[in-house]
C-alpha positions in Angstrom: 0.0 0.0 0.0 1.6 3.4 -1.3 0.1 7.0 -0.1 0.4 11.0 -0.5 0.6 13.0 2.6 0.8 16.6 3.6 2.7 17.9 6.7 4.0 21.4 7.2 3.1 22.4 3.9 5.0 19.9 2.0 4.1 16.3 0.7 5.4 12.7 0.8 5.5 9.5 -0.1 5.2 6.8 2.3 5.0 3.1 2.6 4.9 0.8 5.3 8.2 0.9 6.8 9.9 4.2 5.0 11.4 6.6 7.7 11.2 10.2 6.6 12.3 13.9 7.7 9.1 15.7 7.9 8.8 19.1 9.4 9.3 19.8 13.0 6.3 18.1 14.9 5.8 18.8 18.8 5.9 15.2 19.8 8.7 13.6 22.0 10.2 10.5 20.4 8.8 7.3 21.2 5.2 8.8 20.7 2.7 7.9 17.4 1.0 10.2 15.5 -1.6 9.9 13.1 -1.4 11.9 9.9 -4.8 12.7 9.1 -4.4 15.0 5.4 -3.8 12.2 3.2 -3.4 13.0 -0.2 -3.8 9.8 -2.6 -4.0 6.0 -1.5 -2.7 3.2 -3.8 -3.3 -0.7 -3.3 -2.2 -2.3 -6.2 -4.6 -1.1 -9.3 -7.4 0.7 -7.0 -6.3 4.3 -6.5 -8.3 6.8 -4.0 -7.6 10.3 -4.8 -9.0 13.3 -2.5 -10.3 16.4 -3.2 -8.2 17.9 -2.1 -8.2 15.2 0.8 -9.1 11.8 1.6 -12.0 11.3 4.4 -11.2 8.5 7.3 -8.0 8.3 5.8 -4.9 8.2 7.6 -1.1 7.5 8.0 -0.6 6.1 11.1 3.8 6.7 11.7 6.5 6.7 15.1 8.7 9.7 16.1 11.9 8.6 16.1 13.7 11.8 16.7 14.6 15.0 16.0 17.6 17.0 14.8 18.8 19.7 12.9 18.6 20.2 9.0 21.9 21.1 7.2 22.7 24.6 7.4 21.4 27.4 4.4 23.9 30.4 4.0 22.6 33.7 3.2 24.5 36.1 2.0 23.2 39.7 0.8 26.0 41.9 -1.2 25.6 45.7 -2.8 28.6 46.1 -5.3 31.0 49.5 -4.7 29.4 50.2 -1.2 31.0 47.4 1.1 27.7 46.4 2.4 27.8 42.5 2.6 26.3 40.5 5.3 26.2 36.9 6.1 23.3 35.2 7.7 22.5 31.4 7.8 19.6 29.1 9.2 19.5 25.6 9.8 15.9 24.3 9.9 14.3 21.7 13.0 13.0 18.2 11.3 11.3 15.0 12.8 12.2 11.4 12.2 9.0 9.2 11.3 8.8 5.7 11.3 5.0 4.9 8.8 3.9 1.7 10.9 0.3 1.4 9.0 -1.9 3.5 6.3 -5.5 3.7 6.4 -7.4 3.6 3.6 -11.2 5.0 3.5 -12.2 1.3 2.2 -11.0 -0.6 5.6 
């Protein structure tokens, strides 16, 4: 079984067993949490696409951990002025474990 999912504004694909980096969630590690906006589910040929989400359907996925993205330099420079300035930012991510996806049909 294959499915779409949103979290933080992005989206990914998940089986059974896939760890991703998703956005930071505010659950300590250890902890489930069910991922309700489900995008598209696929079991074998039947496909359920939502509009733009799937009812009673859900991605069921452990928090692993959490950790630090790698770091994104910004720098701003004006030519002939010696204004240049150097920021950088590195983003907060979760570990996920999917355990089981929930199709609207079960």
């Amino acid at each position: 079984m294959y499915a779409v999912f949103e979290s933080g504004g992005l989206q990914f694909n998940a089986e059974v067993g896939t760890i991703l980096k998703v956005p930071f969630l505010a659950i300590k590690p250890g902890e489930t949490v069910s991922l309700e906006k489900v995008l598209l589910v696929k079991s074998g040929d039947n496909a359920l696409v939502g509009n733009p989400y799937l009812t009673s359907a859900r991605v069921e996925a452990e928090v692993l951990g959490e950790g630090l993205a790698e770091k994104v330099d910004v720098y701003k420079f004006k030519r002939r002025t010696k204004n240049r300035r150097h920021n950088a930012h590195r983003q907060k991510y979760t570990e996920i474990k999917i355990n089981k996806i929930v199709s609207p049909e079960n």
